[in-house]
MDTraj code that builds the backbone (N, CA, C; nanometers):
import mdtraj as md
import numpy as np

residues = "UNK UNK UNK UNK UNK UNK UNK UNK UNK UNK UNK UNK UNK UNK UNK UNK UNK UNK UNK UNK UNK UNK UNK UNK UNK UNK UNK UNK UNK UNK UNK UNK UNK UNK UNK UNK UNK UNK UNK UNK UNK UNK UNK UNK UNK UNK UNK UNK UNK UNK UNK UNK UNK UNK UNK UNK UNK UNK UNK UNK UNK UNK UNK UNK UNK UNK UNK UNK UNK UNK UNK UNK UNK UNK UNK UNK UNK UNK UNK UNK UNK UNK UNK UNK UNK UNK UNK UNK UNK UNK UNK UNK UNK UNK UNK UNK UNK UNK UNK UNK UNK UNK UNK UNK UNK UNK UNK UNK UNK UNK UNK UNK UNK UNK UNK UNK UNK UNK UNK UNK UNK UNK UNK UNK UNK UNK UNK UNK UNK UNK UNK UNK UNK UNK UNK UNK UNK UNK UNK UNK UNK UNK UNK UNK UNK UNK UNK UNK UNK UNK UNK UNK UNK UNK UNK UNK UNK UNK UNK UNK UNK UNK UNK UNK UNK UNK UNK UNK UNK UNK UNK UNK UNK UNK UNK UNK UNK UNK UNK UNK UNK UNK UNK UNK UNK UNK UNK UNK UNK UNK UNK UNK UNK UNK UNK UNK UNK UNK UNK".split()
xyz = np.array([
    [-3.5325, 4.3733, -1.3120],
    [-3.4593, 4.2721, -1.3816],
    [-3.5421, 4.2142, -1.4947],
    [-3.6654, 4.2187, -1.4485],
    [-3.7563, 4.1529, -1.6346],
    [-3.7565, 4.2192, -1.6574],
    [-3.7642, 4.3539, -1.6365],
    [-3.7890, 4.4601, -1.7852],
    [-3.6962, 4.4375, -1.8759],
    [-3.5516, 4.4413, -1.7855],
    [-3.4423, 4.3713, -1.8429],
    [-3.4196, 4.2993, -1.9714],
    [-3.4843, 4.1496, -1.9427],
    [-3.5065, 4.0797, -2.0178],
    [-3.5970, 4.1190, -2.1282],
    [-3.7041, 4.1406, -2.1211],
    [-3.8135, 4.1822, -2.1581],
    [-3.7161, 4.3158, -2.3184],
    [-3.6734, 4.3861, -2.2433],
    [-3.5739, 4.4610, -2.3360],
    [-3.4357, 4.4445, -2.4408],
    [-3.4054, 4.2703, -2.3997],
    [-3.3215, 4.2523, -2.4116],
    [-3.3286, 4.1513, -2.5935],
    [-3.2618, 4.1680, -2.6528],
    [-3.2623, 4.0979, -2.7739],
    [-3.2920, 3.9133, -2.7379],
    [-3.3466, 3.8614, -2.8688],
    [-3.3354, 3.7225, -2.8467],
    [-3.2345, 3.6808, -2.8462],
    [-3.1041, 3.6821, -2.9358],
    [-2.9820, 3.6696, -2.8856],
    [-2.8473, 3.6589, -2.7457],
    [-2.9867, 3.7842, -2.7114],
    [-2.8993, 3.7953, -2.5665],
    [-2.9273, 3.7156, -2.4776],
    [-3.0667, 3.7136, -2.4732],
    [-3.1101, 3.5613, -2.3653],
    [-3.1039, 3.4637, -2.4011],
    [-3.0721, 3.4223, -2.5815],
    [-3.0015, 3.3252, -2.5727],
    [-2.8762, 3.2861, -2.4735],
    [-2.8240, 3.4149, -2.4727],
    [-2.6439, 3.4410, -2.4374],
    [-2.6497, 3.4025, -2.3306],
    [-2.7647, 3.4703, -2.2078],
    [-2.7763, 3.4392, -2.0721],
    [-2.7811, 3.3192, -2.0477],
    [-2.8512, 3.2683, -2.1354],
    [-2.9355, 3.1057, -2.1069],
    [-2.7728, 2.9984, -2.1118],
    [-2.7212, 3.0974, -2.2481],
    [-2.5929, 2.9200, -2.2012],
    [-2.5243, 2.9621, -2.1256],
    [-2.4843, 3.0839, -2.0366],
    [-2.4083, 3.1222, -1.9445],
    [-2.4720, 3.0915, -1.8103],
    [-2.5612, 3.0448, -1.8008],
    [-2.6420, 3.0295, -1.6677],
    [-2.6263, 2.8517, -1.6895],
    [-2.6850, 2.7815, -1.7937],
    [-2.6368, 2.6831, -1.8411],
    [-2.5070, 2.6339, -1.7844],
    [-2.4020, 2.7092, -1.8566],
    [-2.2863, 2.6812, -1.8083],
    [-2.2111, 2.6742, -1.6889],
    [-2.2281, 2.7672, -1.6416],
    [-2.2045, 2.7776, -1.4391],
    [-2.2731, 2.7184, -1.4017],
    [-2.3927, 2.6431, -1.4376],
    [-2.4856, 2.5057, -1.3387],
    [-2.3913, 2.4109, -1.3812],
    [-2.3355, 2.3753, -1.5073],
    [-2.2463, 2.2389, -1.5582],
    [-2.1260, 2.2608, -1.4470],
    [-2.1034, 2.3504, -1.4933],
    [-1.9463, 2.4078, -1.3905],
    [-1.9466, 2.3584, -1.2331],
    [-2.0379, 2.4184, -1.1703],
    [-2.1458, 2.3964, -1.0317],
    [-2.1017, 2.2420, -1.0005],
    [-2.1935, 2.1859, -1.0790],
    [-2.2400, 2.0243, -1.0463],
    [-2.0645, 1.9725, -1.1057],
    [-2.0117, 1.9812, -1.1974],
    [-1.8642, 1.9559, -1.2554],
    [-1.7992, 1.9293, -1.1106],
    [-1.8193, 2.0383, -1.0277],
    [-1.7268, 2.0768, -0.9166],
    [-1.7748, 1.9805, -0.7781],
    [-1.9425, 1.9824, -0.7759],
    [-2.0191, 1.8991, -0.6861],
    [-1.9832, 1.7255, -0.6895],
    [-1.9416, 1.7226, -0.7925],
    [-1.9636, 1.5850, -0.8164],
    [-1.7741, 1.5381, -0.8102],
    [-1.7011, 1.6123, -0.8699],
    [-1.5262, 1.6329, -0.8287],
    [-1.5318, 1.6013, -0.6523],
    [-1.5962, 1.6873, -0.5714],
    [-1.5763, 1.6678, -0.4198],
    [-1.6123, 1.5504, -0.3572],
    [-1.7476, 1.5441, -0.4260],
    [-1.7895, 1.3957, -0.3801],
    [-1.7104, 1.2784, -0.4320],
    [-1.6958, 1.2347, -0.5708],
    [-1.6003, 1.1430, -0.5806],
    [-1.4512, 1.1595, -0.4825],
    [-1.3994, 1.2603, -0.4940],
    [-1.2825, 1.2956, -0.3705],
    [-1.3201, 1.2606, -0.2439],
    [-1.4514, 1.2686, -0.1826],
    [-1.4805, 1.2236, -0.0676],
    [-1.4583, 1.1002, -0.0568],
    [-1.5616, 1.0119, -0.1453],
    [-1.5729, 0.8776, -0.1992],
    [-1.4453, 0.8339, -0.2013],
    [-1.3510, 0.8542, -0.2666],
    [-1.2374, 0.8013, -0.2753],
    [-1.1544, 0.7626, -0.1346],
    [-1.1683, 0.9148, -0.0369],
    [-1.0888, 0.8944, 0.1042],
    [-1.2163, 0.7694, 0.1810],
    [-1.3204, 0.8128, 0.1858],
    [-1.3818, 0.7319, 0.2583],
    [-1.3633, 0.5720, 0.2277],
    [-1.3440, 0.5266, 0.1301],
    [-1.2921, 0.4306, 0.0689],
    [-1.1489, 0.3736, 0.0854],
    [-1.0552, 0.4544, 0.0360],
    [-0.8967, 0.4172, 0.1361],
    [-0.9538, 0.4398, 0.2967],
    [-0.9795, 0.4559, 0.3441],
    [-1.0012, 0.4893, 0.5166],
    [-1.0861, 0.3281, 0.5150],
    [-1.1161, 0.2506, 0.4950],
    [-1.2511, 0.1593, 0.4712],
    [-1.1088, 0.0588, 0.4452],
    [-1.0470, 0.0626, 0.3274],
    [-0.9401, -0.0129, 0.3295],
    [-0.8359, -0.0792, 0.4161],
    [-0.7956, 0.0983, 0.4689],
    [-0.7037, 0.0900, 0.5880],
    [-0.7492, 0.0279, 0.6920],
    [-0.8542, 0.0566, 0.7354],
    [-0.9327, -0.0407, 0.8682],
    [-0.9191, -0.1746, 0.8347],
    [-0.9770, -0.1930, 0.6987],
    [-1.0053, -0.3606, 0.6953],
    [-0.8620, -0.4529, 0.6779],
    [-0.7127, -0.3564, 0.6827],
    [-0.5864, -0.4468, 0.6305],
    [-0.5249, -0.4339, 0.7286],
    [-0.6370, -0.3542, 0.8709],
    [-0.5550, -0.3062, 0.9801],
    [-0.6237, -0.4836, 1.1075],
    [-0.7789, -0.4730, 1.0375],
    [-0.8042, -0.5786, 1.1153],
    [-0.7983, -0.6881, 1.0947],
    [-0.7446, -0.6952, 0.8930],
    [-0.7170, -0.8586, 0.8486],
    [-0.5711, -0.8749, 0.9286],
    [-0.4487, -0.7657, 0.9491],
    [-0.3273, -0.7751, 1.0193],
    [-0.3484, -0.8110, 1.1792],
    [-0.4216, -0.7760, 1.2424],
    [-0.4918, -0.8018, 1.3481],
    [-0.5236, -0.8985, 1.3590],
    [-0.6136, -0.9516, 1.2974],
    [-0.6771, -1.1098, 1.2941],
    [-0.5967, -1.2425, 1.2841],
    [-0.4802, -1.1895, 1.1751],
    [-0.3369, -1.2635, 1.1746],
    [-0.2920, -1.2566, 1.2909],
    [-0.2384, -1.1851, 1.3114],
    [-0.1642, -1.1894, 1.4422],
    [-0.2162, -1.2452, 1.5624],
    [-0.3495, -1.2598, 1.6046],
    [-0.4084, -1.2710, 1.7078],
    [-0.3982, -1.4421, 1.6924],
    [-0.4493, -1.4813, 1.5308],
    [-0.4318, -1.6075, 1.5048],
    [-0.2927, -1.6501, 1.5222],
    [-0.2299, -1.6225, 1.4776],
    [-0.0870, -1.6656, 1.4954],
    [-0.0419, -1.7364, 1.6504],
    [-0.0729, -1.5792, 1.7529],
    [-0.0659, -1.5679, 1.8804],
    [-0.1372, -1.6976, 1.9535],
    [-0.2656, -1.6784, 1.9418],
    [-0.3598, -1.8268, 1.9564],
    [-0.2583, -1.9526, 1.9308],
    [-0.2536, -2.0191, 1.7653],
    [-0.1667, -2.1170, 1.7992],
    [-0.0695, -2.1588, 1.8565],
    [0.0116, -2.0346, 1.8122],
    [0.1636, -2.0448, 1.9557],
    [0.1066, -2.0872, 2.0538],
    [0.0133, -2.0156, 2.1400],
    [-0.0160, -2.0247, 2.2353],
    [-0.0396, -2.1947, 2.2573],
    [-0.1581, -2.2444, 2.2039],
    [-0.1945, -2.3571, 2.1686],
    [-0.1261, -2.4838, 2.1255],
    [-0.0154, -2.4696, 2.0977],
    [0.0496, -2.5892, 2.0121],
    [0.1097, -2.6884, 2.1166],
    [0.1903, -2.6071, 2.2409],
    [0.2240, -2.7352, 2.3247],
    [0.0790, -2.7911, 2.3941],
    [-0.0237, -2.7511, 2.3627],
    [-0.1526, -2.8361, 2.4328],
    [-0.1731, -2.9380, 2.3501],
    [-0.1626, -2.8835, 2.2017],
    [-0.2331, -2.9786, 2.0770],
    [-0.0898, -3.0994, 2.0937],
    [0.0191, -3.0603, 2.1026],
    [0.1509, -3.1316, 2.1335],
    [0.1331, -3.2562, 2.2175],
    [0.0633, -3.2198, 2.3289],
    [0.0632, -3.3307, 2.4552],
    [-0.0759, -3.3616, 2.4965],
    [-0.1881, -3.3302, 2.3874],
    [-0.3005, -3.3338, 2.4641],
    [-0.3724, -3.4948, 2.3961],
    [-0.4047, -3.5133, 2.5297],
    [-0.4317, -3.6799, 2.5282],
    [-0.6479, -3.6890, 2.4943],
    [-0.7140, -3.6208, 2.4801],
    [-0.8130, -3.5749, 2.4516],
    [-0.9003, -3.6927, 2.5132],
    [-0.8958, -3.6616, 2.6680],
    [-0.9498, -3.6869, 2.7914],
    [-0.9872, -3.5829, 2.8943],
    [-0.9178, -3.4738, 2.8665],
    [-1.0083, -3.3557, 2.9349],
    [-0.9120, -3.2915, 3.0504],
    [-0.8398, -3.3553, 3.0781],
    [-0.7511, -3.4119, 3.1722],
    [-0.6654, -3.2895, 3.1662],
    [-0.7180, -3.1708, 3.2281],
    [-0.6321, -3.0794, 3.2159],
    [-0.4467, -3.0796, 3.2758],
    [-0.4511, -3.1763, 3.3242],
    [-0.3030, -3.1743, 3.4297],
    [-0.1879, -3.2299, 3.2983],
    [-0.2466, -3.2719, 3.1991],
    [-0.1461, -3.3240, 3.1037],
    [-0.0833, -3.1641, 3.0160],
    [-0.1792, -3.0307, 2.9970],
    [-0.1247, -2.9238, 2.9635],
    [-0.0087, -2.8644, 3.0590],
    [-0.0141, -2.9382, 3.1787],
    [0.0780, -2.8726, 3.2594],
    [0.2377, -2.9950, 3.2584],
    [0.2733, -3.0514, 3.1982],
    [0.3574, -3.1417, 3.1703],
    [0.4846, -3.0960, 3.1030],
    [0.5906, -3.1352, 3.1522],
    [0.7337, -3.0691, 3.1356],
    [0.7685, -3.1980, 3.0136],
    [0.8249, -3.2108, 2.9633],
    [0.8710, -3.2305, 2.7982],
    [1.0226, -3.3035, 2.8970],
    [1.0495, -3.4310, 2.8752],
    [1.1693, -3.4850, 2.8791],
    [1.2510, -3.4270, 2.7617],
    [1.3838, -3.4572, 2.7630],
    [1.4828, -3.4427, 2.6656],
    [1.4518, -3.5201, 2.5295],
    [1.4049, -3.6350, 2.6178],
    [1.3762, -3.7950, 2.4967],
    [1.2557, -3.7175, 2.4488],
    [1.1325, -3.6889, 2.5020],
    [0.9934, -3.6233, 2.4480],
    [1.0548, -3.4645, 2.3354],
    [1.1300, -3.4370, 2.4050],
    [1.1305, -3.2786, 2.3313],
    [1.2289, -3.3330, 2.2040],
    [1.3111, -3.3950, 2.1894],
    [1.3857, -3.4525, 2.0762],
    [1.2932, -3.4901, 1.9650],
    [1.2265, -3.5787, 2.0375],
    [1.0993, -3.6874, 1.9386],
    [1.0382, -3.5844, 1.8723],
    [0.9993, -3.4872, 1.9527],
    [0.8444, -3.3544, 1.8796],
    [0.9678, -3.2744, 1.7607],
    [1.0953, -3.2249, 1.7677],
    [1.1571, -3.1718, 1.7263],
    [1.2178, -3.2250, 1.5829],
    [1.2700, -3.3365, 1.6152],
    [1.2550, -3.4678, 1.4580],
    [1.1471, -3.4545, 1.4106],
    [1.0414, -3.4733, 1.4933],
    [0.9342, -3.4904, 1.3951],
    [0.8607, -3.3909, 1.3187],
    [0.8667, -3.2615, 1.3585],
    [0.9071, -3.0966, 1.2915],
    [0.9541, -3.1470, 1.1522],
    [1.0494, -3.1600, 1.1892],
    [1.1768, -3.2055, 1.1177],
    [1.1569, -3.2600, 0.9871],
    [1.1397, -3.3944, 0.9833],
    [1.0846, -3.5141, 0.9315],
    [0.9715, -3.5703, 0.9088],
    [0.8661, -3.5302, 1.0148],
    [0.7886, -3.6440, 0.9911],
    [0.7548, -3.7353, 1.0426],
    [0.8346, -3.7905, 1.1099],
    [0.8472, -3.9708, 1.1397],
    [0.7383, -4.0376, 1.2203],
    [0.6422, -3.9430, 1.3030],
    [0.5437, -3.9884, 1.3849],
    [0.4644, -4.0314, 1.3098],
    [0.3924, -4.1648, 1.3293],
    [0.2757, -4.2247, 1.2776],
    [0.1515, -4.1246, 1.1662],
    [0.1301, -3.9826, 1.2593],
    [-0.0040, -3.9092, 1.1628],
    [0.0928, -3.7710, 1.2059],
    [0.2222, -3.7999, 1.0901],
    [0.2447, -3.7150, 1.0377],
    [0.1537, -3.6410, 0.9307],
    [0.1729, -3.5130, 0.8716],
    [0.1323, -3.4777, 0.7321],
    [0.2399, -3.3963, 0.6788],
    [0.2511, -3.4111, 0.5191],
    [0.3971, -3.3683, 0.4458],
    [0.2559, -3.1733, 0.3886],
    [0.3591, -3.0502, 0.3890],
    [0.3025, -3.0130, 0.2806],
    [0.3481, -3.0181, 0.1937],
    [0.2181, -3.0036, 0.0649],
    [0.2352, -3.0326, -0.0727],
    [0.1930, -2.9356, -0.1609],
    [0.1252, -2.8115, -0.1261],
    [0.0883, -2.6848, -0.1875],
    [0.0353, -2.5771, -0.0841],
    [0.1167, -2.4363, -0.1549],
    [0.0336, -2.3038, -0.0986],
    [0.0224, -2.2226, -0.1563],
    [-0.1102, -2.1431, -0.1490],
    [-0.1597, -2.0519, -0.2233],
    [-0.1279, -1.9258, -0.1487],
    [-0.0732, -1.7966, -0.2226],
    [-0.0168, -1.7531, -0.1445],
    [-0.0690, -1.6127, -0.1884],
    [-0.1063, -1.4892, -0.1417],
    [-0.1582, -1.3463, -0.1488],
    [-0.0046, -1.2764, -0.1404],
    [0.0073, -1.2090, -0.2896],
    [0.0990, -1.1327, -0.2783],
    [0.0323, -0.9846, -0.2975],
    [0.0706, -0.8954, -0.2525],
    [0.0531, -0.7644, -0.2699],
    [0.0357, -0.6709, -0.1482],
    [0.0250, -0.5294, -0.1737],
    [0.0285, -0.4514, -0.0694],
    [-0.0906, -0.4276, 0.0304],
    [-0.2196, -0.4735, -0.0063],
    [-0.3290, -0.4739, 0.0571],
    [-0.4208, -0.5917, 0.0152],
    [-0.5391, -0.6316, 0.1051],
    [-0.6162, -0.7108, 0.0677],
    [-0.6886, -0.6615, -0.0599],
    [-0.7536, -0.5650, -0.0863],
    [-0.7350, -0.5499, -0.2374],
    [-0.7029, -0.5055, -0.3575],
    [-0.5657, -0.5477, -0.3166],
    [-0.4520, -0.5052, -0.4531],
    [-0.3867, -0.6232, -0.4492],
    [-0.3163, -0.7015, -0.5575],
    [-0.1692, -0.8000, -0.5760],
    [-0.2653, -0.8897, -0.6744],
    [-0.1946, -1.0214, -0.6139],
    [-0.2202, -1.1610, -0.6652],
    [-0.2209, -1.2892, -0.6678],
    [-0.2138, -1.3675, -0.6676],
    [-0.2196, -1.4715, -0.6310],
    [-0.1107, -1.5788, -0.6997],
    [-0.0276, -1.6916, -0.6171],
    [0.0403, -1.7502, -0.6850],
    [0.0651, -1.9400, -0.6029],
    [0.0714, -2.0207, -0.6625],
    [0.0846, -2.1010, -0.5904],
    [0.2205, -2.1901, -0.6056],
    [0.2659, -2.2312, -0.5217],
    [0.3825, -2.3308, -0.4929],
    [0.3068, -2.5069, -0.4733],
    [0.3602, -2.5676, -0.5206],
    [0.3026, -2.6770, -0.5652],
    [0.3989, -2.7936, -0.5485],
    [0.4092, -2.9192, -0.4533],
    [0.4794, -2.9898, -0.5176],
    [0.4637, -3.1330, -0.6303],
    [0.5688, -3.1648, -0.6838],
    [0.5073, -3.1805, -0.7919],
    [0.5819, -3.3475, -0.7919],
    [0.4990, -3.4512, -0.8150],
    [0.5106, -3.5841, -0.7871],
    [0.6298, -3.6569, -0.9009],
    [0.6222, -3.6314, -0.9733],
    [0.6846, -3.6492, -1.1211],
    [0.7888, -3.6013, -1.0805],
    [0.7909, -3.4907, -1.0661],
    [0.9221, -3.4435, -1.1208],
    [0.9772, -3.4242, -1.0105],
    [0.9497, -3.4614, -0.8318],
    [0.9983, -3.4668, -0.7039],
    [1.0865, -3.3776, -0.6921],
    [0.9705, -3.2540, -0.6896],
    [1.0806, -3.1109, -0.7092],
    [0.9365, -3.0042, -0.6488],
    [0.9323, -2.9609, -0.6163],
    [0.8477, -2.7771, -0.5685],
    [0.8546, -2.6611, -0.6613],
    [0.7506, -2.6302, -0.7433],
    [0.7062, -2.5551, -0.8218],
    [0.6575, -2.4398, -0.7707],
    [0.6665, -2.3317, -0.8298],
    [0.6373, -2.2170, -0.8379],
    [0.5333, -2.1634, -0.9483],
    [0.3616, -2.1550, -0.9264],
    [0.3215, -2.1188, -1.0641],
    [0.2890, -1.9133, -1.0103],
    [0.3341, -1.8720, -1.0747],
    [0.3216, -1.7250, -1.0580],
    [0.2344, -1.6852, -1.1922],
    [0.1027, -1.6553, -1.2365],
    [0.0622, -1.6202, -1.3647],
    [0.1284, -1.7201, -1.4726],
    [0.2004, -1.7061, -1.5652],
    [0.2381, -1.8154, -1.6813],
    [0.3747, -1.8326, -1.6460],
    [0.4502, -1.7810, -1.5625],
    [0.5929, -1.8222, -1.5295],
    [0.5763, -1.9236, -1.4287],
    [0.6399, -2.0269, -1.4440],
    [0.6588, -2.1321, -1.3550],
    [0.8170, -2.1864, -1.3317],
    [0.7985, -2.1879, -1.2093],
    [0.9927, -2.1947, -1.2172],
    [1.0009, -2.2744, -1.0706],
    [1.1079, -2.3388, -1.0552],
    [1.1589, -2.4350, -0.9353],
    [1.1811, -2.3626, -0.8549],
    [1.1699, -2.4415, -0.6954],
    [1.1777, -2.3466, -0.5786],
    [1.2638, -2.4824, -0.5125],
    [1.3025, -2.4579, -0.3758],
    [1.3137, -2.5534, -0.2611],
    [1.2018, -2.5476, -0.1548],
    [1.1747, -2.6553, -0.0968],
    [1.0429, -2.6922, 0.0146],
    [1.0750, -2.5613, 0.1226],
    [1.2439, -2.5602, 0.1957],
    [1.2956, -2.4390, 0.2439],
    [1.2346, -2.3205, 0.1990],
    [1.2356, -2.2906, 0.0583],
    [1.2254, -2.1847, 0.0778],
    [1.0487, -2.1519, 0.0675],
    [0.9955, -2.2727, 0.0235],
    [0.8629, -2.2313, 0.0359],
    [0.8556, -2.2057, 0.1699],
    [0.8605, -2.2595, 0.2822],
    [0.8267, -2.2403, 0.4067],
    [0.9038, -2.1395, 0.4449],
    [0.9640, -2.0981, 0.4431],
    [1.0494, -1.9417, 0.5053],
    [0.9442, -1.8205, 0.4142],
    [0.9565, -1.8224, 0.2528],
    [0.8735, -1.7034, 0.2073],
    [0.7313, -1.7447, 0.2578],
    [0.6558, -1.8021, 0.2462],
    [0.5369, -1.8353, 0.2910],
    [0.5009, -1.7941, 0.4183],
    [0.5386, -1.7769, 0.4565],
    [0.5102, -1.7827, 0.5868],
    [0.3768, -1.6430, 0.6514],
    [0.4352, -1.5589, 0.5622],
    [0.3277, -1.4505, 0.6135],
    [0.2575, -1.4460, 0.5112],
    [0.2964, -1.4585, 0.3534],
    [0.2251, -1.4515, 0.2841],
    [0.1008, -1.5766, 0.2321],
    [0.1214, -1.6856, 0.3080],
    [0.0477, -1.8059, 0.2493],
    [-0.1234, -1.8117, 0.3006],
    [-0.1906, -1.8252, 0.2128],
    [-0.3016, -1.8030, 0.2423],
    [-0.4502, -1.9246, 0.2555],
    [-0.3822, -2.0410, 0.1578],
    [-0.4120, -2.1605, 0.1499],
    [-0.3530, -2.2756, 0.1930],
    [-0.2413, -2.3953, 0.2837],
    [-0.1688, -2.4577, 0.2899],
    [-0.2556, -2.6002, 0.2437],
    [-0.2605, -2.6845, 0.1912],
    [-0.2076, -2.8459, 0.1454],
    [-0.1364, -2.9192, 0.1976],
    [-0.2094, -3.0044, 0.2545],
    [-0.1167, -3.1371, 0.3410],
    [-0.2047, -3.2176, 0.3082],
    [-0.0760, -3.3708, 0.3018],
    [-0.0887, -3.4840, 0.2693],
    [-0.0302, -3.6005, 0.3724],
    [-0.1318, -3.7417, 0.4259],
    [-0.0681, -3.7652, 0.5372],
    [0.0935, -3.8384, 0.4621],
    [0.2212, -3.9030, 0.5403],
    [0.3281, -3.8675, 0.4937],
    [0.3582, -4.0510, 0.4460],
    [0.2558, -4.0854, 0.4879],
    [0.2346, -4.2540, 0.4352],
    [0.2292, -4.2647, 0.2765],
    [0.1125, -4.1836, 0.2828],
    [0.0091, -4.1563, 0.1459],
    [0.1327, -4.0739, 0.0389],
    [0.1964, -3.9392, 0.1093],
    [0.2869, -3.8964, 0.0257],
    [0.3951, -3.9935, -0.0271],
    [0.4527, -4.0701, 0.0914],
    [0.5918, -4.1606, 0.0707],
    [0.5631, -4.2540, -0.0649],
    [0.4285, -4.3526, -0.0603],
    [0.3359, -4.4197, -0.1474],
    [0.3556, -4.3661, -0.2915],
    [0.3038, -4.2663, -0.2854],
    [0.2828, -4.1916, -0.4474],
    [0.4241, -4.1147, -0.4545],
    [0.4889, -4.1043, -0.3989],
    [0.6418, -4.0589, -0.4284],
    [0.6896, -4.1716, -0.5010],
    [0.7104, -4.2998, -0.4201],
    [0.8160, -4.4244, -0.4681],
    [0.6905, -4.4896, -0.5774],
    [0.6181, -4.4275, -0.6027],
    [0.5305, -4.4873, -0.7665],
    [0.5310, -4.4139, -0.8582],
    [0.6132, -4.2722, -0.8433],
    [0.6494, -4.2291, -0.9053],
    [0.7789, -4.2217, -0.9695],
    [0.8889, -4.2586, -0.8804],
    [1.0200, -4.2696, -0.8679],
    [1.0289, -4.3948, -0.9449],
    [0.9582, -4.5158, -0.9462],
    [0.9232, -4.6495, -1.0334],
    [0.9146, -4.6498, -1.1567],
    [0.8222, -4.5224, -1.1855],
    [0.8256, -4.5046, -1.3400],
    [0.6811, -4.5163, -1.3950],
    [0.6219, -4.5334, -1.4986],
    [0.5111, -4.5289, -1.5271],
    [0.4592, -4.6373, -1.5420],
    [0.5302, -4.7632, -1.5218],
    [0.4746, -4.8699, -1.5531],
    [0.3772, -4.9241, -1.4287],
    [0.3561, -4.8205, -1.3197],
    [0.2482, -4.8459, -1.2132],
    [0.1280, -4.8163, -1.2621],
    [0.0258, -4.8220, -1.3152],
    [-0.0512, -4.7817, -1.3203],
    [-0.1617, -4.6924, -1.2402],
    [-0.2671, -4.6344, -1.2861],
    [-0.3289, -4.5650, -1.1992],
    [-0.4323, -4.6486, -1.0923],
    [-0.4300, -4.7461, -1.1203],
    [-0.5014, -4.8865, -0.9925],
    [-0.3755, -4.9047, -0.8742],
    [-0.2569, -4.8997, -0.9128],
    [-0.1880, -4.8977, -0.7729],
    [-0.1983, -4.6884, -0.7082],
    [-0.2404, -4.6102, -0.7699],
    [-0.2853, -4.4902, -0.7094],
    [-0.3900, -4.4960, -0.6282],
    [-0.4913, -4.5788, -0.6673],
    [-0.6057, -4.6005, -0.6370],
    [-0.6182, -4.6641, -0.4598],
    [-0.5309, -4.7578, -0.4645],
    [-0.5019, -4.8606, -0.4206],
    [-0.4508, -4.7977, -0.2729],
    [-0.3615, -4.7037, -0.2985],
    [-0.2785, -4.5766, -0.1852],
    [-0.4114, -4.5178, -0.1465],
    [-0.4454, -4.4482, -0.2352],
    [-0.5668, -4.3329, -0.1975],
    [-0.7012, -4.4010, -0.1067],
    [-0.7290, -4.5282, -0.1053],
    [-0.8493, -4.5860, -0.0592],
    [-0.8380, -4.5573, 0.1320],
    [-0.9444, -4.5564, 0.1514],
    [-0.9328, -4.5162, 0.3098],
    [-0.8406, -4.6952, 0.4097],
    [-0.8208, -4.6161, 0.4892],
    [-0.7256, -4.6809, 0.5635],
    [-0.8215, -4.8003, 0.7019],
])
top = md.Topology()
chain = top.add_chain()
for i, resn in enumerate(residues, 1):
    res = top.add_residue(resn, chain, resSeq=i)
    for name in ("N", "CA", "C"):
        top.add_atom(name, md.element.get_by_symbol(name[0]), res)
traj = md.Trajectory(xyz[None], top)
């Protein structure tokens, strides 16, 4: 094979040289195609796990509070385990159900914004928030630069799986800065002040 060469014009081993050249580019072209292709699955597979255990983690959370809520409902925070075991009068289960409802218990809280993850995976979509809005005693929608009216309804029905941030306000503090708003502007920001100071 060197004599080969050795015999062979400078031209020609030029010729060899970019053809040997070339099938190494070709080679590695192809080496580096598989690996990014690898890269890529190993990566969706990495995805899929992590939207399999953020869905997981939801759910488990979810499950938890259900679970939890008639304790947080009736729990007198004395330790006193026999109060989790307590049957709900008609008059008791009415009261908790209004107050769902409404509000009306002493440390109620109203919500007042949610930030919400739209899209098909944790990382793909976007982000948008629902807002309510004091002035104009109405529930906003900011989606990117479109902003458009919603109902409280329907924030809480769409929200629900998608909300990722919630906002609450206690319903004293909301009622307060509602009817100083509803007044008009001639309240100034010292009667805001005045609401907002600790209790």
């Amino acid at each position: 094979m060197d004599e080969n060469k050795e015999n062979q014009t400078p031209e020609a081993q030029e010729l060899d040289w970019v053809q040997q050249y070339s099938l190494e580019q070709e080679r590695e072209e192809q080496e580096l195609q598989q690996a990014l292709a690898q890269s890529l699955q190993e990566h969706e597979a990495q995805e899929m796990r992590e939207d399999d255990d953020l869905k997981r983690a939801t759910e488990l959370s979810l499950q938890e509070f259900n679970n939890s809520l008639p304790e947080l409902l009736c729990s007198d925070d004395s330790g006193n385990e026999d109060v989790l075991d307590m049957e709900y009068s008609e008059a008791e289960a009415e009261s908790l159900r209004r107050n769902a409802e409404s509000g009306y218990l002493p440390n109620s809280f109203r919500l007042i914004s949610v930030v919400s993850h739209i899209g098909s995976s944790s990382s793909s979509g976007h982000y948008i928030s629902d807002v309510y809005d004091m002035k104009k005693q109405s529930w906003l929608t900011y989606n990117d630069l479109d902003v458009s009216r919603t109902q409280e309804g329907a924030v809480q029905r769409d929200r629900d799986r998608s909300g990722y941030i919630f906002f609450y306000m206690h319903k004293d503090v909301f009622e307060q800065l509602s009817e100083m708003e509803k007044s008009g502007p001639s309240n100034s920001s010292d009667a805001a002040r005045n609401v907002l100071q600790p209790l």
